[in-house]
C-alpha positions in Angstrom: 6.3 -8.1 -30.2 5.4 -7.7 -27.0 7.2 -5.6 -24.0 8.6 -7.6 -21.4 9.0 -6.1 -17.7 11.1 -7.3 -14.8 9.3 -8.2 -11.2 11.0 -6.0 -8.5 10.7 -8.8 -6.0 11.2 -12.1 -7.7 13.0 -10.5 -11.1 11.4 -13.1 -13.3 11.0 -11.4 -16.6 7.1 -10.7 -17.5 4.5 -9.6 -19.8 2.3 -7.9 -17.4 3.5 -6.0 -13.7 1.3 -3.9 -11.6 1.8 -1.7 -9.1 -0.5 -0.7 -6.0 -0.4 2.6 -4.9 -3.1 3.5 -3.0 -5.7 1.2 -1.1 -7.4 1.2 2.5 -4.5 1.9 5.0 -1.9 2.2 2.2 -0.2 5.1 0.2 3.0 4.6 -2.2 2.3 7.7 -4.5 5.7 9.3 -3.5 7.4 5.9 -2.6 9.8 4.5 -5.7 7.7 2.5 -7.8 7.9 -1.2 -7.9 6.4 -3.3 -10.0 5.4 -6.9 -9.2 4.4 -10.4 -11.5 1.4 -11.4 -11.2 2.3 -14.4 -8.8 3.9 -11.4 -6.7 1.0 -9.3 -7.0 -1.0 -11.9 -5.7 1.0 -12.9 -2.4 1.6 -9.2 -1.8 -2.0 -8.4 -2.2 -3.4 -11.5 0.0 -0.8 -10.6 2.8 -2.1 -6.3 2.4 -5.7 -7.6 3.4 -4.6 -10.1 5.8 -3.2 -7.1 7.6 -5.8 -4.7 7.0 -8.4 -7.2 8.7 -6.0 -8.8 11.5 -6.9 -6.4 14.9 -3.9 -5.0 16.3 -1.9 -7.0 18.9 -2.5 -6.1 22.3 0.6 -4.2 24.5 2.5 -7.0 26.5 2.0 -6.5 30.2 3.7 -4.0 32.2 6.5 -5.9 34.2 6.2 -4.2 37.8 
């Protein structure tokens, strides 16, 4: 029998969670884990690159 594990953001219950702790420009070591479904996982990761490659917006303009 297989373990099943709960998705901290959608709470579907699972076979298989993972959790990211550390990649470019992110660090959860001492954060609380949370684990996520693979459909989670996925969205989560696409929108952590999205951010890592989007260039920072620029100030708004100084109102005089």
């Amino acid at each position: 029998m297989k373990n099943k594990f709960r998705c901290d953001f959608c709470g579907i219950e699972t076979d298989w969670v993972a959790r990211v702790a550390i990649a470019p420009s992110y660090n959860r070591m001492y954060s609380e884990p949370k684990y996520a479904c693979r459909a989670c996982h996925e969205k989560k990761e696409h929108e952590r690159e999205t951010s890592i490659r989007k260039p920072p917006s620029p100030p708004p303009p100084q109102q005089a």
